[in-house]
C-alpha positions, 0 to 999 in steps of 0.5 A: 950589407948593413953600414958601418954603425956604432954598436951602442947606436944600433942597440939604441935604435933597435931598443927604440923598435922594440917598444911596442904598446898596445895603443891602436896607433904606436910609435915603433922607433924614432931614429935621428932622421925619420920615424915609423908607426903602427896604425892598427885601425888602417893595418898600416905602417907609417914612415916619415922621414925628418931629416937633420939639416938638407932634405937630401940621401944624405949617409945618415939617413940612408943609415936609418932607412937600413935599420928601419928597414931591418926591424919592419922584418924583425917586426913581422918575424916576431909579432904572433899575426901579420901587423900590417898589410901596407907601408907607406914613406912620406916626409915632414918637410913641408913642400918636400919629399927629397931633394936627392943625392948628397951633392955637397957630398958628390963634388967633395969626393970628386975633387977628392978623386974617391972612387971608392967613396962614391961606389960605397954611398951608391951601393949603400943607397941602392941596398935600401932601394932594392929593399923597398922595391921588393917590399922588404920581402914581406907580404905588404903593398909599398907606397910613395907619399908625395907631397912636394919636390921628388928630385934625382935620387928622391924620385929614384927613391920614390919610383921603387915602392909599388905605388906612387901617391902624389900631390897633383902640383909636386915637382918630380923630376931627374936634373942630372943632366943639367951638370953632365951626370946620369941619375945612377941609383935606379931610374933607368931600372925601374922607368923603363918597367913603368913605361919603356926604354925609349920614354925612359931615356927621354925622361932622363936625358931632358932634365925636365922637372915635371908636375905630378900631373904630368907624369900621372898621365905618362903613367909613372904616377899610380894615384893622383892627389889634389894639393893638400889632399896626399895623406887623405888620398893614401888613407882612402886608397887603403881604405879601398883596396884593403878587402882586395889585399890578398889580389892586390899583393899577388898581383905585385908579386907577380910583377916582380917574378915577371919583370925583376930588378934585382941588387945586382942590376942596380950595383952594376948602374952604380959603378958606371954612375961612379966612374962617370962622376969621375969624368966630371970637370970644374965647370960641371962641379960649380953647376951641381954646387949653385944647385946645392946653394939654391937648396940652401936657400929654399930651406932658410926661407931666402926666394930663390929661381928654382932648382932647375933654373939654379943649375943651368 
């Protein structure tokens, strides 16, 4: 389900999608928190997120990867030849891929005792994620650009692509735990295909952040980048693999028929995620507002003692 969007914004970012030049490498839409290109030379879609204010799932970028999502597959539904055989996410944010879930968010409609707000941000987010994880159901190879911290919903986000590029110094990791939460929008799903039940709860149940590194040796990292190297090490990747698309594509099709997350697994998480978030008290709500703080104060310049240590 598409959220609820003002028309005339709708029209806007679909007219801003359906500017297509005849440049090699085009700008498809700028919508208000991130923006996509055709690198013709490469076959690749590009997608950066710009996020307004705090690099987190906020409802206005969720709302914008709905509708980029939708216009990728107008795109191949309209162009007269497949436009491109890969898709890559990465952030603007120097040091930052995404910082998660909408806390500020979280703790408001908890107080608030919303239930129902909170099922509605994760099934939106989850539709989004579902959508990736099936590579918008178009013949494309998915991938996650990291190039700085992927924390909670950033790593869920992350982890539904087909592939995972990081830089070998990234901060990833899930730190639900430390305010009594469960990560609720597809970590279990999907770590427990990339590795298994048992390593999977380890993960998430210990609150670690972990460098890339790490977790390229775990084996939930495809490709590991040197510091830096993120965007040269995709490029080369596709480089690569791209007269190997076709093996390449059935391959993840076929990981997809065999072990399948579909929509409604991911809801169903959703709504034990909202109703343990209901569970939550004041003490675990003032732990997931210093993390908020400590956000704050990263993106303003101001040191802080790490996101982790924040919310301890």
């Amino acid at each position: 389900m598409f959220l609820d969007r003002p028309l005339a914004a709708q029209a806007s970012a679909q007219t801003a999608f359906g500017q297509i030049a005849t440049a090699s490498d085009e700008t498809l839409a700028r919508l208000d928190n991130l923006d996509l290109r055709l690198e013709a030379g490469s076959r690749s879609l590009w997608c950066t997120m710009r996020p307004q204010g705090r690099p987190s799932y906020t409802m206005e970028l969720m709302q914008d990867v709905h509708t980029m999502q939708r216009h990728v597959r107008t795109l191949f539904a309209t162009a007269p030849e497949r436009p491109a055989d890969w898709f890559v996410m990465a952030s603007a944010v120097p040091g930052i891929y995404n910082l998660g879930g909408d806390l500020a968010h979280f703790a408001e409609r908890i107080r608030a005792r919303d239930h129902a707000s909170l099922v509605r941000y994760g099934h939106v987010a989850v539709e989004a994620i579902h959508n990736n994880s099936i590579a918008f159901g178009l013949p494309v190879v998915t991938m996650a650009l990291v190039q700085g911290d992927a924390l909670g919903g950033g790593f869920e986000h992350a982890l539904s692509f087909d592939l995972i590029v990081a830089e070998r110094s990234a901060k990833i990791g899930l730190p639900e735990i430390l305010f009594n939460m469960f990560p609720g929008m597809g970590a279990y799903s999907f770590l427990s295909r990339r590795l298994d039940r048992r390593r999977a709860e380890e993960l998430i149940l210990s609150g670690r952040i972990h460098t890339a590194e790490e977790l390229h040796a775990m084996g939930v990292v495809d490709v590991l980048s040197e510091d830096g190297e993120g965007e040269m090490t995709a490029r080369d990747y596709i480089a690569r693999h791209s007269r190997k698309h076709n093996a390449h594509l059935t391959m993840l099709r076929a990981r997809r028929r065999v072990n399948p997350v579909t929509l409604e697994e991911l809801r169903d998480v959703v709504e034990m995620w909202a109703e343990a978030a209901m569970n939550l008290g004041e003490a675990d709500l003032k732990k997931m507002g210093r993390l908020v703080a400590a956000q704050e104060r990263r993106l303003s310049g101001i040191g802080s003692p790490g996101l982790a240590t924040a919310a301890e």
